[in-house]
VOPAGU-2260 file (C-alpha; in pm, 1 decimal, decimal comma):
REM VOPAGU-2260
SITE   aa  ch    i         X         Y         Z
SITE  UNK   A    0   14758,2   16019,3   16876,9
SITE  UNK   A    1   15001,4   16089,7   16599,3
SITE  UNK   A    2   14985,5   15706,0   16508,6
SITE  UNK   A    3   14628,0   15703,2   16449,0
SITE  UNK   A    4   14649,6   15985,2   16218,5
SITE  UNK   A    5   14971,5   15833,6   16031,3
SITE  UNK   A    6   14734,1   15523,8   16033,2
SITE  UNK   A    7   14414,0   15723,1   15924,9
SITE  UNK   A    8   14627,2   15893,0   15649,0
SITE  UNK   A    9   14752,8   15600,1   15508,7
SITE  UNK   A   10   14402,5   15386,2   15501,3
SITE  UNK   A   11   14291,1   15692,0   15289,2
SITE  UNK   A   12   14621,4   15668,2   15041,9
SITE  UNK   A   13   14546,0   15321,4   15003,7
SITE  UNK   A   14   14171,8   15356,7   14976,6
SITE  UNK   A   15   14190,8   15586,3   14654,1
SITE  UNK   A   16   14501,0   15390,4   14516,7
SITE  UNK   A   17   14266,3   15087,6   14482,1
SITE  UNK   A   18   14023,6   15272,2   14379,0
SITE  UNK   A   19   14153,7   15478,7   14082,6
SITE  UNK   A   20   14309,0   15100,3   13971,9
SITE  UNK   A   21   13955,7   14991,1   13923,4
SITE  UNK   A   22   13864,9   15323,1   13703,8
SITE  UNK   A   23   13746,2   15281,2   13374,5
SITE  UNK   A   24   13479,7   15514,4   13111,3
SITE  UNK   A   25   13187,5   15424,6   13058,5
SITE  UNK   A   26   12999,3   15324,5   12756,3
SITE  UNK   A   27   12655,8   15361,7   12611,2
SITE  UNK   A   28   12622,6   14980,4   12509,8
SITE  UNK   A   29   12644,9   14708,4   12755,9
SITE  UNK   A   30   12669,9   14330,5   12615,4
SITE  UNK   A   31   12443,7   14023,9   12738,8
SITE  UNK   A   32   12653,0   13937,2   13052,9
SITE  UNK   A   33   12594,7   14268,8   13198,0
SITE  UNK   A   34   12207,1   14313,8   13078,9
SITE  UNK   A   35   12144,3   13905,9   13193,1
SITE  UNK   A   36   12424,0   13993,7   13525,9
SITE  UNK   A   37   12203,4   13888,9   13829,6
SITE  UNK   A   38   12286,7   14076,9   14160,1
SITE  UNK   A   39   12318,6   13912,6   14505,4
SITE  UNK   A   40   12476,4   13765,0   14815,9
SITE  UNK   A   41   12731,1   13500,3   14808,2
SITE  UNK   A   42   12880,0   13382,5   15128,4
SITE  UNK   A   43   13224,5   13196,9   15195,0
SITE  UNK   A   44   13398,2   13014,2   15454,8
SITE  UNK   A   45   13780,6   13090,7   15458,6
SITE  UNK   A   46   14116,2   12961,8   15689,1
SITE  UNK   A   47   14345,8   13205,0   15754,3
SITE  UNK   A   48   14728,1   13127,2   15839,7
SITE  UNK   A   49   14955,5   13469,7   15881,7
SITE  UNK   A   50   15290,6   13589,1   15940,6
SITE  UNK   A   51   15338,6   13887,4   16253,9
SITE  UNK   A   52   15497,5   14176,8   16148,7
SITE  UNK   A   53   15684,9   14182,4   16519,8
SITE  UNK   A   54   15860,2   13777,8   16525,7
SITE  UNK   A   55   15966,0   13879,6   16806,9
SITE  UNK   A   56   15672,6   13865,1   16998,2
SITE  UNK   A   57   15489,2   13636,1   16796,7
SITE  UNK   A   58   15509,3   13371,6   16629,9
SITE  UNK   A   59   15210,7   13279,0   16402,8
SITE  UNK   A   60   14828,2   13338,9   16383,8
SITE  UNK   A   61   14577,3   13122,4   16297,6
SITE  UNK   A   62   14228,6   13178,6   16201,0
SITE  UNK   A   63   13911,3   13135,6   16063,3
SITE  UNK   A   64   13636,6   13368,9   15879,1
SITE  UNK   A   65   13282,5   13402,2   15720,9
SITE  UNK   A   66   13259,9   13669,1   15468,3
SITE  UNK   A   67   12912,9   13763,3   15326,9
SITE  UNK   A   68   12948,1   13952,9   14988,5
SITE  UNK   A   69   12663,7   14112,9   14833,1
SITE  UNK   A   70   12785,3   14189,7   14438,1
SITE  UNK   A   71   12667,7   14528,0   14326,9
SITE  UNK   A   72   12758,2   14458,8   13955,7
SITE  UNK   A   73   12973,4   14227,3   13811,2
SITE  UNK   A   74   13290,9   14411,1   13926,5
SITE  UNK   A   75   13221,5   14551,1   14224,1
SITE  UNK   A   76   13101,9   14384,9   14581,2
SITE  UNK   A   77   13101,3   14487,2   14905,1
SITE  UNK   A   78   13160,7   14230,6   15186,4
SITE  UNK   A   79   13153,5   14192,8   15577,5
SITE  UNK   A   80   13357,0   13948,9   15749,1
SITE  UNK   A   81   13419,5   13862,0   16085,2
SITE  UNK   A   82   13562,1   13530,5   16256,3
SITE  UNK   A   83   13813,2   13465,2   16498,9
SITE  UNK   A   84   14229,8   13546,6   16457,3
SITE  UNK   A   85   14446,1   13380,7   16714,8
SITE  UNK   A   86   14800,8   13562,9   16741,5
SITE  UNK   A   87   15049,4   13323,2   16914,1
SITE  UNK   A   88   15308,1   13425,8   17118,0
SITE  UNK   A   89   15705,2   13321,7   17198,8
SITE  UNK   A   90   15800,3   13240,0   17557,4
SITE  UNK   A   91   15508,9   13111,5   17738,3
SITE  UNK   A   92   15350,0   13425,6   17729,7
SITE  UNK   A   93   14944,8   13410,9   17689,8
SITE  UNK   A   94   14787,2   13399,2   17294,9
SITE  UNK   A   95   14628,0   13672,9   17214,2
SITE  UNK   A   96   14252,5   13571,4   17028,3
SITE  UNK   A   97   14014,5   13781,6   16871,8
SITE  UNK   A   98   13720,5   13862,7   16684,0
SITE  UNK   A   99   13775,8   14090,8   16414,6
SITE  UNK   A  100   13442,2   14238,3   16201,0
SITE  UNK   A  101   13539,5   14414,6   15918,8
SITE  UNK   A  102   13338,6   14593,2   15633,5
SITE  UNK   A  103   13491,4   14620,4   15253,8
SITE  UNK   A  104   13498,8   14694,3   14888,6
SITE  UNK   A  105   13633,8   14434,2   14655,9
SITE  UNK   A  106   13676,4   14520,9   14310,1
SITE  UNK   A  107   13730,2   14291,1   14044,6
SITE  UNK   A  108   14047,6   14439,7   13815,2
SITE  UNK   A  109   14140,2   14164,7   13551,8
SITE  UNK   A  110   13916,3   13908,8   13403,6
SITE  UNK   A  111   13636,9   13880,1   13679,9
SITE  UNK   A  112   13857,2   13677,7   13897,7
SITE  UNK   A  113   14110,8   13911,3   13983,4
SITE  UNK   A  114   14038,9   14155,0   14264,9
SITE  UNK   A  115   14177,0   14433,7   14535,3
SITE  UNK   A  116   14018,2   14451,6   14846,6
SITE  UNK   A  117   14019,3   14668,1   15124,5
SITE  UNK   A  118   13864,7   14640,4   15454,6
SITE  UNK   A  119   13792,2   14845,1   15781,9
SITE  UNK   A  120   13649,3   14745,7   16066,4
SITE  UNK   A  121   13798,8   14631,8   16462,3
SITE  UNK   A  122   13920,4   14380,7   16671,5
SITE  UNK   A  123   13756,6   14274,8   17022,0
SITE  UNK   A  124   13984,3   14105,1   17238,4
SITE  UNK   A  125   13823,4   13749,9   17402,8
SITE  UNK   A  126   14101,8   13554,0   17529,1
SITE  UNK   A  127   14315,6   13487,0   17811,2
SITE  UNK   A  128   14222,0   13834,9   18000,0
SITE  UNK   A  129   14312,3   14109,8   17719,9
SITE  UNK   A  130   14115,3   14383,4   17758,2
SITE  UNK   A  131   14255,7   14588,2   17457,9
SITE  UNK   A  132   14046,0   14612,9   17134,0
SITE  UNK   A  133   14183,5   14745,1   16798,8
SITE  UNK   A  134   14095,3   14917,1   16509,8
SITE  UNK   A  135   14198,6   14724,9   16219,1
SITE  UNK   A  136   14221,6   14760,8   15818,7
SITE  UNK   A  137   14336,9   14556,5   15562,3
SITE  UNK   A  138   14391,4   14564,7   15214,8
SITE  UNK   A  139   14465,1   14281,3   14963,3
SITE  UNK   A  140   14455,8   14101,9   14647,0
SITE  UNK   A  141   14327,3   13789,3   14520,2
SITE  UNK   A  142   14166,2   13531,5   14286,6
SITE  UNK   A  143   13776,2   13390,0   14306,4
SITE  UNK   A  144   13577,1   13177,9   14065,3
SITE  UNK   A  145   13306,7   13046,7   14176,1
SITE  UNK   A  146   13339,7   12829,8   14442,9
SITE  UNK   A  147   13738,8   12903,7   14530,3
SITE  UNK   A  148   13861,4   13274,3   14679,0
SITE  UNK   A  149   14254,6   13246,3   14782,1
SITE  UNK   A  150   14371,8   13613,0   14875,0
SITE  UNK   A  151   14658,1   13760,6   15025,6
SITE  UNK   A  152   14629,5   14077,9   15299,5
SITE  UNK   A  153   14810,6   14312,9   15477,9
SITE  UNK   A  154   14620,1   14331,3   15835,0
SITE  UNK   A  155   14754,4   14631,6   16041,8
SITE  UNK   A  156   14652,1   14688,8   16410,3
SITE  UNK   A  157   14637,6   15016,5   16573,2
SITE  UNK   A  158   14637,1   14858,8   16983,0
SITE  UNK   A  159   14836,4   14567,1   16936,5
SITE  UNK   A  160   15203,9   14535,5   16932,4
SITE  UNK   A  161   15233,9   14337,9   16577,6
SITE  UNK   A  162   15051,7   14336,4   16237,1
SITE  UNK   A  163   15020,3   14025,4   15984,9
SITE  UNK   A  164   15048,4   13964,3   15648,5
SITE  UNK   A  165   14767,6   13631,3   15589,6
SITE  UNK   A  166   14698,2   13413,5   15307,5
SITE  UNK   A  167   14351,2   13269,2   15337,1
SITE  UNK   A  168   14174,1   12986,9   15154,9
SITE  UNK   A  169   13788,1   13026,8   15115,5
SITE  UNK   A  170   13489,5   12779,2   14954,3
SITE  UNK   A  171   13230,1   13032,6   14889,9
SITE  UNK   A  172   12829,9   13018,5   14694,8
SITE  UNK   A  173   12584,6   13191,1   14620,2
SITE  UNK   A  174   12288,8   13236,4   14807,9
């Protein structure tokens, strides 16, 4: 029990640390790329290659995603992404796979390409008899233009025995 508070605690730290980077005044005037800005969904398809936190356990994890982002202004977006994460493990031991689905705020800090992003959401165990599911969160940074996301994220588990640190590649559009 005292983990999932330490864990709680810290999602909250890390929550307001991204968000007071992305805090700026406002202003009365707005130029033509914010009037003309128009709002909606963009979806990308992403690979996902990490490192486990415990290498002595595991050994790699693979994976692949769909994230749906709907852009509430030109700065800010929140997403939804879910997929499937394969953790492989050392000595013959079976992989564990899962689906993680994750909601999130990404905010865009430098240049509109930029961005922090943190997710919440869990992970639901489907392979080779694991019954354990996880809460999960992640934050992370990256870099998107308009057809290219690559990002970086710290994904910590509250059931499993490991966390990750994963780079993933994404081709994303707009809808």
């Amino acid at each position: 029990m005292k983990t999932n508070s330490k864990i709680n605690g810290l999602t909250l730290a890390i929550m307001l640390i991204l968000f007071g980077f992305t805090a700026q005044a406002q202003t009365t005037t707005t130029s033509d790329a914010a009037q003309n800005y128009d709002q909606g969904f963009r979806l990308g398809f992403g690979l996902n290659a990490g490192l486990p936190t415990n290498n002595d356990v595991y050994n790699y994890a693979l994976g692949a995603d769909v994230r749906l982002q709907y852009d509430l202004s030109q700065r800010y977006s929140v997403v939804l992404t879910s997929g499937f994460t394969n953790l492989f493990i050392n000595n013959g031991v079976k992989d564990l796979g899962f689906i993680p689905v994750k909601a999130g705020f990404k905010a865009f800090v430098w240049e509109n390409q930029f961005y922090v992003l943190g997710e919440v959401g869990g992970g639901i165990a489907v392979t080779n008899s694991y019954k354990e599911d996880t809460y999960l969160w992640a934050p992370g940074v990256g870099y998107a233009n308009k057809y290219i996301d690559i990002s970086l994220r710290y994904e910590a588990y509250t059931e499993y025995d490991t966390n990750q640190l994963a780079l993933r590649l994404a081709y994303g559009f707009k809808l």
